[in-house]
mmCIF file of the N, C-alpha and C atoms, coordinates in Angstrom:
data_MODEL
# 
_entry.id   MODEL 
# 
loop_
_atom_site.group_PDB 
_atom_site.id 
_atom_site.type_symbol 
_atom_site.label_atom_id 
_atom_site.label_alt_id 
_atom_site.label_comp_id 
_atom_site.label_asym_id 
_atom_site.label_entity_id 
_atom_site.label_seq_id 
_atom_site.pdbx_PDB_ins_code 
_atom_site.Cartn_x 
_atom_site.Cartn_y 
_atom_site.Cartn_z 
_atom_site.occupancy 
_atom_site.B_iso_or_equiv 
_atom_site.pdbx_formal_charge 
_atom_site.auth_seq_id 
_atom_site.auth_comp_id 
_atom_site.auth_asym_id 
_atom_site.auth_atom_id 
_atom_site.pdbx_PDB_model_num 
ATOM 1   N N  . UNK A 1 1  ? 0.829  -1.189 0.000   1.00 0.00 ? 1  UNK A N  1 
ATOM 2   C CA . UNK A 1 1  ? 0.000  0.000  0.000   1.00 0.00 ? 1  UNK A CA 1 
ATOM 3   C C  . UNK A 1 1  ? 0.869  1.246  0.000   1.00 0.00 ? 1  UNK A C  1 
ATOM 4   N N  . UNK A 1 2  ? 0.229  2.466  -1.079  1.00 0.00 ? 2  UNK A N  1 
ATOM 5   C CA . UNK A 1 2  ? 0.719  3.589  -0.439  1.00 0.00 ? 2  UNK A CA 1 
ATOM 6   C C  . UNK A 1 2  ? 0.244  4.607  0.150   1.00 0.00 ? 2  UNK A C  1 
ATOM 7   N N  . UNK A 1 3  ? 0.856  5.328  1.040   1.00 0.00 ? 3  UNK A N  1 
ATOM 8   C CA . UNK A 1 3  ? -0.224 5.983  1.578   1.00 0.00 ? 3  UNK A CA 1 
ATOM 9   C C  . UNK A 1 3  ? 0.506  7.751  0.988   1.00 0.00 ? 3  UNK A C  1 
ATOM 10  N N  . UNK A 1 4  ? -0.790 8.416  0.670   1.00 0.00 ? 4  UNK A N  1 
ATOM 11  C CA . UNK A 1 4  ? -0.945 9.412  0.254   1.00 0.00 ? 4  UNK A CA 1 
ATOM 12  C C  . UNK A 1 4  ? -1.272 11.095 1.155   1.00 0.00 ? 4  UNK A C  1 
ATOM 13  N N  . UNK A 1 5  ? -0.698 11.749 1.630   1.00 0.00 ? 5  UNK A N  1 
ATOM 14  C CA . UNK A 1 5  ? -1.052 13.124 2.287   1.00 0.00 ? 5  UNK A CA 1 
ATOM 15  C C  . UNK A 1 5  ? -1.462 14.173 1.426   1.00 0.00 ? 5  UNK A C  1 
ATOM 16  N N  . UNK A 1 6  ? -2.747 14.578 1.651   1.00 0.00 ? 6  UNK A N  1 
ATOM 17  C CA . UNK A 1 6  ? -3.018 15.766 0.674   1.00 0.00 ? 6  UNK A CA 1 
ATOM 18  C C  . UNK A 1 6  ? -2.478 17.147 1.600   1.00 0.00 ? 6  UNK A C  1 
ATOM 19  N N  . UNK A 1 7  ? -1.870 17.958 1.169   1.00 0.00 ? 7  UNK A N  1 
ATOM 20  C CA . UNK A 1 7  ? -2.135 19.466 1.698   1.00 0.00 ? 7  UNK A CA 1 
ATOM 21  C C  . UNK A 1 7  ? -3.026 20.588 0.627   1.00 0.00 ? 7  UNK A C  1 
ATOM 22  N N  . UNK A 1 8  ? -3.520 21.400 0.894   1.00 0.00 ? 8  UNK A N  1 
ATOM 23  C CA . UNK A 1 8  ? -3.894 22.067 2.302   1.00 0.00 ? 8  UNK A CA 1 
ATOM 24  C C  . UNK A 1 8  ? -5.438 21.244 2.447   1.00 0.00 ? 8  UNK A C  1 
ATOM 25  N N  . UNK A 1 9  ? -5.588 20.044 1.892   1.00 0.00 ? 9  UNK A N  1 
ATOM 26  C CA . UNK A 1 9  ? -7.041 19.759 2.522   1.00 0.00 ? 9  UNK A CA 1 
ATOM 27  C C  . UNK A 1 9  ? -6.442 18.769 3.785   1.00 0.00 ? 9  UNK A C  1 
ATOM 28  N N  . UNK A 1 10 ? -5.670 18.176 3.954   1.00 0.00 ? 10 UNK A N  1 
ATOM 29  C CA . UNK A 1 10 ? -5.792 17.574 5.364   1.00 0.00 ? 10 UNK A CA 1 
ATOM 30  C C  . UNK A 1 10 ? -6.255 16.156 5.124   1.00 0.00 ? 10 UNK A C  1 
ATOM 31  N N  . UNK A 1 11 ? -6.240 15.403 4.363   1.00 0.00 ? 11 UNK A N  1 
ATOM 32  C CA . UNK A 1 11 ? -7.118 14.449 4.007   1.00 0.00 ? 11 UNK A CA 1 
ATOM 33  C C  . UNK A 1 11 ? -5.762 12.706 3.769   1.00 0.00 ? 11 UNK A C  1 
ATOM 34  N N  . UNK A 1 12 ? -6.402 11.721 3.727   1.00 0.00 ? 12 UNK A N  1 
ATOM 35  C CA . UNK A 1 12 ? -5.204 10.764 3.544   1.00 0.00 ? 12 UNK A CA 1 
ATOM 36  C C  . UNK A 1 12 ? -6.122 9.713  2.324   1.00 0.00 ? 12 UNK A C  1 
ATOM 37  N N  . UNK A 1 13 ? -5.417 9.297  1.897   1.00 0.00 ? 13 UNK A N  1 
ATOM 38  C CA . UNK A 1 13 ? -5.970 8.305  0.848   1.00 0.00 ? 13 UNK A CA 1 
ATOM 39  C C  . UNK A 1 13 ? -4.492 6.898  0.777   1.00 0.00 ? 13 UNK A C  1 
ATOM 40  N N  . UNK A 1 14 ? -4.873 5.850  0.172   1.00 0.00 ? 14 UNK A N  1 
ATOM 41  C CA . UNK A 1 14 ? -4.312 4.683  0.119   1.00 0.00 ? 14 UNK A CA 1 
ATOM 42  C C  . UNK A 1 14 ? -4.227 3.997  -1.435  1.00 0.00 ? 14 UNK A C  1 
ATOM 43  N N  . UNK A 1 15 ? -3.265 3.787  -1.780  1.00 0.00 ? 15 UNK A N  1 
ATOM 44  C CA . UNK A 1 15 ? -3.730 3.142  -2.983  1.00 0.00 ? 15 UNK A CA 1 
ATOM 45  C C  . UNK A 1 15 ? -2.568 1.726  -3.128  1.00 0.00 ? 15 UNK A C  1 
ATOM 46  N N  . UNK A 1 16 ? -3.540 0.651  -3.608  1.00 0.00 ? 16 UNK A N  1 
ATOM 47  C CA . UNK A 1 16 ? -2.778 -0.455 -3.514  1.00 0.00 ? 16 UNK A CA 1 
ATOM 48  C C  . UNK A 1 16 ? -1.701 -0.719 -4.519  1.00 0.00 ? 16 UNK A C  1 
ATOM 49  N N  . UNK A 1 17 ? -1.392 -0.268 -5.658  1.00 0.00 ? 17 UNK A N  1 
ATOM 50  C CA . UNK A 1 17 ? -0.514 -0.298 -6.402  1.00 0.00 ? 17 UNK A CA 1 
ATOM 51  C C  . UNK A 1 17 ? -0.474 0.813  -7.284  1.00 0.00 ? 17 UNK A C  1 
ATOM 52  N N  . UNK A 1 18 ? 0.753  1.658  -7.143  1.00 0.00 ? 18 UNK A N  1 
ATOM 53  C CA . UNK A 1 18 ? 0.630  3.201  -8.406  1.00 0.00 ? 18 UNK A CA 1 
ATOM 54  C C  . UNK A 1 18 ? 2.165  2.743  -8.699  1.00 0.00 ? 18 UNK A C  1 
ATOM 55  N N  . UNK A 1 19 ? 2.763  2.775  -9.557  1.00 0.00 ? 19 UNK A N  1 
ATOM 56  C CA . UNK A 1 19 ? 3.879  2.764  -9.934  1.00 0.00 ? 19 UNK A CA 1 
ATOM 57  C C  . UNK A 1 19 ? 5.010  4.155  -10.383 1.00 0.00 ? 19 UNK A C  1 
ATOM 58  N N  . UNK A 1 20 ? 4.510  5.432  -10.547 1.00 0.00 ? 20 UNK A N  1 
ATOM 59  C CA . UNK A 1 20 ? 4.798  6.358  -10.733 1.00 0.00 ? 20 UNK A CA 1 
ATOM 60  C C  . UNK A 1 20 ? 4.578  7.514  -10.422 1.00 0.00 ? 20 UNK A C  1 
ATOM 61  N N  . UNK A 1 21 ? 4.892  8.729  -10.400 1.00 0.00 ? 21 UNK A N  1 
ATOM 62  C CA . UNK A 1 21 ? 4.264  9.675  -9.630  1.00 0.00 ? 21 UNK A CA 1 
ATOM 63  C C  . UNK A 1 21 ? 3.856  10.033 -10.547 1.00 0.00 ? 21 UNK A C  1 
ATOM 64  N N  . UNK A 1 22 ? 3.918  10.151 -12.209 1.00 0.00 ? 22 UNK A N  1 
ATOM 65  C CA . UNK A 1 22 ? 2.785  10.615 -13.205 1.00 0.00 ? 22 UNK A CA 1 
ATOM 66  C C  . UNK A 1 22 ? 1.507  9.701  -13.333 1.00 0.00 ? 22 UNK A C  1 
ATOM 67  N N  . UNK A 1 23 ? 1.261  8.617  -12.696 1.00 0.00 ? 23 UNK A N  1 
ATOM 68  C CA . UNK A 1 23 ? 0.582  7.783  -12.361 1.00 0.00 ? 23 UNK A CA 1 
ATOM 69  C C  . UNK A 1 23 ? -0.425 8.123  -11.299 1.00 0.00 ? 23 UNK A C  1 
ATOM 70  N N  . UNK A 1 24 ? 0.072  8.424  -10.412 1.00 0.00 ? 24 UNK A N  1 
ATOM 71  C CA . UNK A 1 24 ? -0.625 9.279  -9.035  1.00 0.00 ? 24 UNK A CA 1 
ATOM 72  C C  . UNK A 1 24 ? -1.255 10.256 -9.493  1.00 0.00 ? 24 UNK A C  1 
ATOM 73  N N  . UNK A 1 25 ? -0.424 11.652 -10.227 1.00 0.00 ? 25 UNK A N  1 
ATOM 74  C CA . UNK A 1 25 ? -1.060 12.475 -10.578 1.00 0.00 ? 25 UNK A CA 1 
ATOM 75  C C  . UNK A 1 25 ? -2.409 12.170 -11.452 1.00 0.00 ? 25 UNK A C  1 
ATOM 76  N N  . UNK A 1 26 ? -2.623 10.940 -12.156 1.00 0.00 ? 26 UNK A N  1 
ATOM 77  C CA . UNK A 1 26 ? -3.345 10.785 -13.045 1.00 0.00 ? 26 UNK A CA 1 
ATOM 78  C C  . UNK A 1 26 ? -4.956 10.324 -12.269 1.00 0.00 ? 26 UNK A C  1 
ATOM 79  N N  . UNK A 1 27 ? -4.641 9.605  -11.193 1.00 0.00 ? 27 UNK A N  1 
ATOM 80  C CA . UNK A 1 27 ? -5.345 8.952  -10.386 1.00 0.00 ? 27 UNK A CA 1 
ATOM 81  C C  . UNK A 1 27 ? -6.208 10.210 -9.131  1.00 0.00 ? 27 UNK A C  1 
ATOM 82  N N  . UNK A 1 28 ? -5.654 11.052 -9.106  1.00 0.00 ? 28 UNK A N  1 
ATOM 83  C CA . UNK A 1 28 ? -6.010 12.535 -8.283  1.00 0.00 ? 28 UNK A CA 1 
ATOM 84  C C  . UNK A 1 28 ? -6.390 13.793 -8.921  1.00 0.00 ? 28 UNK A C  1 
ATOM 85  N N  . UNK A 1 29 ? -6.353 13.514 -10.827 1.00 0.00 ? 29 UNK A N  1 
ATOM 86  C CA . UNK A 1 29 ? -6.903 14.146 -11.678 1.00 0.00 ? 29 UNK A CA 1 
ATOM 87  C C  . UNK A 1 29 ? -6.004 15.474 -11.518 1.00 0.00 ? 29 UNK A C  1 
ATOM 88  N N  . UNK A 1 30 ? -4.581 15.320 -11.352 1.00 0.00 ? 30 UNK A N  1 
ATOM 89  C CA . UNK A 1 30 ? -4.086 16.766 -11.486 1.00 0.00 ? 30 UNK A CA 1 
ATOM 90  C C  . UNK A 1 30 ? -3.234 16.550 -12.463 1.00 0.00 ? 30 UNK A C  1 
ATOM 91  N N  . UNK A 1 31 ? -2.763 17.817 -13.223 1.00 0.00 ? 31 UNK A N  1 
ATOM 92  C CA . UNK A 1 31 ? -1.227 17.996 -13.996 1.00 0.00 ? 31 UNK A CA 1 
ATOM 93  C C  . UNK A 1 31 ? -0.055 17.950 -13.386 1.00 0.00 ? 31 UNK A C  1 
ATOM 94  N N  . UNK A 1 32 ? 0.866  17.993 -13.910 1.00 0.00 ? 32 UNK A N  1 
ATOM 95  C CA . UNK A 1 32 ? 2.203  17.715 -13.722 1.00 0.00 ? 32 UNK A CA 1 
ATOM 96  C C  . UNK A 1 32 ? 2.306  19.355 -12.710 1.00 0.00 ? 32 UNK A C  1 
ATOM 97  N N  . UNK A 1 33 ? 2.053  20.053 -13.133 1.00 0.00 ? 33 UNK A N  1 
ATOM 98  C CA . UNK A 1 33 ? 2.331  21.490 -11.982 1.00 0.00 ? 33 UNK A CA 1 
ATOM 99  C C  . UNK A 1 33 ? 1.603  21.950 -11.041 1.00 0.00 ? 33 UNK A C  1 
ATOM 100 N N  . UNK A 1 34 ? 0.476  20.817 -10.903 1.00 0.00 ? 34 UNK A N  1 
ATOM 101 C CA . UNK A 1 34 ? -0.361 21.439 -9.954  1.00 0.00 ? 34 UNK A CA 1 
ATOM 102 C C  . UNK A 1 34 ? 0.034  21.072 -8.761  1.00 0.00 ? 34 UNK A C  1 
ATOM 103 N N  . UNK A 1 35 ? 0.952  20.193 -8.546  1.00 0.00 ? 35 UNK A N  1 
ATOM 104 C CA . UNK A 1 35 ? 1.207  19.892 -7.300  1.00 0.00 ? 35 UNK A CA 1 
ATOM 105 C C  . UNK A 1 35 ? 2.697  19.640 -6.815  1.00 0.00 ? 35 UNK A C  1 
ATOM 106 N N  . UNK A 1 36 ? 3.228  19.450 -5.855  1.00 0.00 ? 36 UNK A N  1 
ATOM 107 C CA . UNK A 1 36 ? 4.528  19.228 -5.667  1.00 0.00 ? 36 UNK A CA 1 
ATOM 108 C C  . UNK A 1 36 ? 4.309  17.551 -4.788  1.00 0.00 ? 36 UNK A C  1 
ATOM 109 N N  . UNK A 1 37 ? 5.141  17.089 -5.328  1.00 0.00 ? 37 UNK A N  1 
ATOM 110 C CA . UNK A 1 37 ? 5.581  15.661 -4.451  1.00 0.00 ? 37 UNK A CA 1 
ATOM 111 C C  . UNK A 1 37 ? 6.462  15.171 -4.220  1.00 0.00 ? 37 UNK A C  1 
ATOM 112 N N  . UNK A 1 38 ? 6.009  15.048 -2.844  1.00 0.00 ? 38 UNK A N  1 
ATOM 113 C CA . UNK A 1 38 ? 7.565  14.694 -1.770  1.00 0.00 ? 38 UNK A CA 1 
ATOM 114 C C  . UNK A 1 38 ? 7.168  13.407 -1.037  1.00 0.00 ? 38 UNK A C  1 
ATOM 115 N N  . UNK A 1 39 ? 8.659  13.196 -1.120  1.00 0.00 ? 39 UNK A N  1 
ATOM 116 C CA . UNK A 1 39 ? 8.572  11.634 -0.247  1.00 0.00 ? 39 UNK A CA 1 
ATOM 117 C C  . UNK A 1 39 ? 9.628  11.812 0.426   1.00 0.00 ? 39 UNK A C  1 
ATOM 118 N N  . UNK A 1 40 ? 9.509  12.032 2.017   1.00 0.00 ? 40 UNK A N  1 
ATOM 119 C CA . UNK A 1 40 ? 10.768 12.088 2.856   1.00 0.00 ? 40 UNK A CA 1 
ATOM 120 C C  . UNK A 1 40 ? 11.460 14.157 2.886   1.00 0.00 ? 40 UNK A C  1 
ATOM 121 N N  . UNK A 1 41 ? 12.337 13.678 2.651   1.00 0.00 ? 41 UNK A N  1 
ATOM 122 C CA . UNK A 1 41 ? 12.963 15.601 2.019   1.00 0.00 ? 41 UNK A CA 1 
ATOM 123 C C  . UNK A 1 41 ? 13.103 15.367 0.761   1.00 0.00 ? 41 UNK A C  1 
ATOM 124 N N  . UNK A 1 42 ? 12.508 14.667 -0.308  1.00 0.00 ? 42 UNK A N  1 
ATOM 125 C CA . UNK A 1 42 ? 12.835 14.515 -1.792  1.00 0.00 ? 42 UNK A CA 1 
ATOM 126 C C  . UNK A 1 42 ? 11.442 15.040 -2.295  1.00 0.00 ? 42 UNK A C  1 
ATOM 127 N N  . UNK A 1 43 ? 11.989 15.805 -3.150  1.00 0.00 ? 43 UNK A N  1 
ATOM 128 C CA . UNK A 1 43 ? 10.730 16.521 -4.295  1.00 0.00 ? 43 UNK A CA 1 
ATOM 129 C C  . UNK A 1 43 ? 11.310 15.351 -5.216  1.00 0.00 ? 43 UNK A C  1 
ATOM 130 N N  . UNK A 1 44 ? 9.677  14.924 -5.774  1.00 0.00 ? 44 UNK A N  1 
ATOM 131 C CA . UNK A 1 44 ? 10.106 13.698 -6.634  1.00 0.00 ? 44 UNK A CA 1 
ATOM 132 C C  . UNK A 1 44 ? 9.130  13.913 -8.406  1.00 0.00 ? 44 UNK A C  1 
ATOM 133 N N  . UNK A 1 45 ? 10.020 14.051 -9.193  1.00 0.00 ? 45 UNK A N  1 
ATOM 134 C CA . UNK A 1 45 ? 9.520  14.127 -10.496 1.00 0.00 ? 45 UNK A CA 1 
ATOM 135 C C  . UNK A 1 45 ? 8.480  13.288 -11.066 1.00 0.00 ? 45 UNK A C  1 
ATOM 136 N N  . UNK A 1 46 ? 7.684  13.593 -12.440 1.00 0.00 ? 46 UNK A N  1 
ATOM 137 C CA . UNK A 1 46 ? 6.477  12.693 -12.787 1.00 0.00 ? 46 UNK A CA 1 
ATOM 138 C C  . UNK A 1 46 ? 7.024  11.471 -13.426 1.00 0.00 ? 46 UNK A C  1 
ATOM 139 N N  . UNK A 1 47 ? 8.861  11.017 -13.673 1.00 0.00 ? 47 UNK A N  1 
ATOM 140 C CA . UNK A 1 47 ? 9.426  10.232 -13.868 1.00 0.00 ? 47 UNK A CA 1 
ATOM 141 C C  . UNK A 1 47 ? 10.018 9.204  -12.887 1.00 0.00 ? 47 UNK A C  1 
ATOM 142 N N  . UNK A 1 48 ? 9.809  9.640  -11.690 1.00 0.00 ? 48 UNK A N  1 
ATOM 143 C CA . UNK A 1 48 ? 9.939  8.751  -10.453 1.00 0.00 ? 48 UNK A CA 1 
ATOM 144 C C  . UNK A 1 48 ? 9.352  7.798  -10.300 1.00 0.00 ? 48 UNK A C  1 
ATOM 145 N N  . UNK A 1 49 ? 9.580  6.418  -9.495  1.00 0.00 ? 49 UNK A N  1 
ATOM 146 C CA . UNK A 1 49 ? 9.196  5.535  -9.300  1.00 0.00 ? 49 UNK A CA 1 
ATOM 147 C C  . UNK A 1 49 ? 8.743  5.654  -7.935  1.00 0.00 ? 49 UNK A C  1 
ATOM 148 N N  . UNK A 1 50 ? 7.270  5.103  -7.672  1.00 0.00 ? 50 UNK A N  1 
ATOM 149 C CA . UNK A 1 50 ? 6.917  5.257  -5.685  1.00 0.00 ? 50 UNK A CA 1 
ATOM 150 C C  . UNK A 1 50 ? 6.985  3.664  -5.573  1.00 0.00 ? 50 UNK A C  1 
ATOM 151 N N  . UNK A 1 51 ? 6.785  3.445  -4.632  1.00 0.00 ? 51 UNK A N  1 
ATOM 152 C CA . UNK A 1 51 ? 7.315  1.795  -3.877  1.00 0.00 ? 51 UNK A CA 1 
ATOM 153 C C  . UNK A 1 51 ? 6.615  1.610  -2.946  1.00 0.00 ? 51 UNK A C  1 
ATOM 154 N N  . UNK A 1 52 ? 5.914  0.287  -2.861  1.00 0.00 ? 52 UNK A N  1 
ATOM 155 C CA . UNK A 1 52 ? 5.212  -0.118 -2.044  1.00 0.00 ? 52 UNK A CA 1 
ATOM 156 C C  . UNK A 1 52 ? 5.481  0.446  -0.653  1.00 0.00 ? 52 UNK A C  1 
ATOM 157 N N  . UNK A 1 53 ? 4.977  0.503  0.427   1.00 0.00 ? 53 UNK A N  1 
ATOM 158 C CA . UNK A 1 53 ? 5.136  1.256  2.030   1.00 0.00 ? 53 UNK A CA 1 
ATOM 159 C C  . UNK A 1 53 ? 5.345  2.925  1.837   1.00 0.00 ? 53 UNK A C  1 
ATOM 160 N N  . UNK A 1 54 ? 5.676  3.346  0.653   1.00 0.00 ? 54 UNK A N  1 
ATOM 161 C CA . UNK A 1 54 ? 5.990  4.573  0.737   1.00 0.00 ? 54 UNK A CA 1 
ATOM 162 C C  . UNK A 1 54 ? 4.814  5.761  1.172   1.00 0.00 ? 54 UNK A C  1 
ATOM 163 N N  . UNK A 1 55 ? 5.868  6.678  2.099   1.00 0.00 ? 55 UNK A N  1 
ATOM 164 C CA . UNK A 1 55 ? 4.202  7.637  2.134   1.00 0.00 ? 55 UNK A CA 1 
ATOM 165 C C  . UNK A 1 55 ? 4.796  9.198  1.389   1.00 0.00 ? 55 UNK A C  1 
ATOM 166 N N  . UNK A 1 56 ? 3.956  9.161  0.519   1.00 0.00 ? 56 UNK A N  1 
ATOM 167 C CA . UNK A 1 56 ? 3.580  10.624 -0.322  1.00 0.00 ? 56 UNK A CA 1 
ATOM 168 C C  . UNK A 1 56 ? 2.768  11.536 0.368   1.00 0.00 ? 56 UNK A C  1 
ATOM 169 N N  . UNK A 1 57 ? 3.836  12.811 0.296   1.00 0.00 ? 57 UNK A N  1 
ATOM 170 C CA . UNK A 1 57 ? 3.125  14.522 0.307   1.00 0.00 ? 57 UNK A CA 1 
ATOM 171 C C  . UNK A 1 57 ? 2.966  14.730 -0.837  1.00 0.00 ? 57 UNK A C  1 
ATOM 172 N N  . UNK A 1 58 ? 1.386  15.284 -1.059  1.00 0.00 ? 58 UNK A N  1 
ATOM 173 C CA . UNK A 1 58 ? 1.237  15.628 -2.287  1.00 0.00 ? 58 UNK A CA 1 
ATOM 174 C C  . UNK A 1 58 ? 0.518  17.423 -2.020  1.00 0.00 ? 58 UNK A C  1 
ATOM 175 N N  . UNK A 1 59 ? 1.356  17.939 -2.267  1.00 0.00 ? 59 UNK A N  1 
ATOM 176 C CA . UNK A 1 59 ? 1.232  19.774 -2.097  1.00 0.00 ? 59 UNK A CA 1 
ATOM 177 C C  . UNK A 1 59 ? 0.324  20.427 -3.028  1.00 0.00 ? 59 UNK A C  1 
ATOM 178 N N  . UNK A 1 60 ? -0.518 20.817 -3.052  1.00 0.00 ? 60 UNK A N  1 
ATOM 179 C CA . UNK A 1 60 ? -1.316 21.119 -4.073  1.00 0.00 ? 60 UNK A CA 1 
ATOM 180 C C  . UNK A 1 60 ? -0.634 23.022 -4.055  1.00 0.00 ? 60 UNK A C  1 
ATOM 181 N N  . UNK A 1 61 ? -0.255 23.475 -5.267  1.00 0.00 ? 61 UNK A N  1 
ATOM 182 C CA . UNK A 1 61 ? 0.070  24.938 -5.345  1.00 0.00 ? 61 UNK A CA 1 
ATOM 183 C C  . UNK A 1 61 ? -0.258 25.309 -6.896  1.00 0.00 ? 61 UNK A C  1 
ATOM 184 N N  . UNK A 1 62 ? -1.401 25.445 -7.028  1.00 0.00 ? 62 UNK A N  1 
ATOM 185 C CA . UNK A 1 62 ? -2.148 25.689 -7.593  1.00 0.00 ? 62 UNK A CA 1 
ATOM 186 C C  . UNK A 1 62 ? -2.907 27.631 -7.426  1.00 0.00 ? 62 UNK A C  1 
ATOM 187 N N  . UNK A 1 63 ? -2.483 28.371 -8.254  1.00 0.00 ? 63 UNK A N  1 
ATOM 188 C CA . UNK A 1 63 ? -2.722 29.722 -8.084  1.00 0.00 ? 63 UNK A CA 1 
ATOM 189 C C  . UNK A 1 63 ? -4.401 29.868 -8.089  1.00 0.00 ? 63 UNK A C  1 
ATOM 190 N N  . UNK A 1 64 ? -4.713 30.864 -6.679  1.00 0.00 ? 64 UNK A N  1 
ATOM 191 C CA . UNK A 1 64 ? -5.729 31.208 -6.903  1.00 0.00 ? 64 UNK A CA 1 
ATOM 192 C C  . UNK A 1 64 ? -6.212 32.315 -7.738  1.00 0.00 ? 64 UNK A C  1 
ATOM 193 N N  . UNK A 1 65 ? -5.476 32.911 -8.280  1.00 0.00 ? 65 UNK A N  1 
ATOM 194 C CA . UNK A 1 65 ? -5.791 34.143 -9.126  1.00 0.00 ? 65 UNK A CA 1 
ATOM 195 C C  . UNK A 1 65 ? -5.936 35.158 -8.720  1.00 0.00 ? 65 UNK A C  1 
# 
């Protein structure tokens, strides 16, 4: 499983197998810039690989206008 942190909603989600973080993004319906993702102190690209146990920050910075 991985487990997923949203900011700024506060919220957690799980997913049993994602293989990529452009994968994730795809699965949370965002683009490649809408969000930042970190695992640990690593900002991790939409070419990264996530791994089972891993837990993802997923930063949403997205301009309000």
């Amino acid at each position: 499983m991985i487990t997923i942190h949203l900011e700024p909603k506060k919220s957690t989600l799980t997913f049993p197998r994602i293989n990529t973080v452009l994968q994730l993004l795809g699965k949370l319906n965002l683009k490649t810039n809408d969000a930042l993702i970190i695992r640990g102190d690593e900002l991790l690209t939409p070419d990264r690989r996530i791994h089972p146990g891993d837990i993802i920050t997923v930063r949403l910075v997205m301009s309000r206008g």
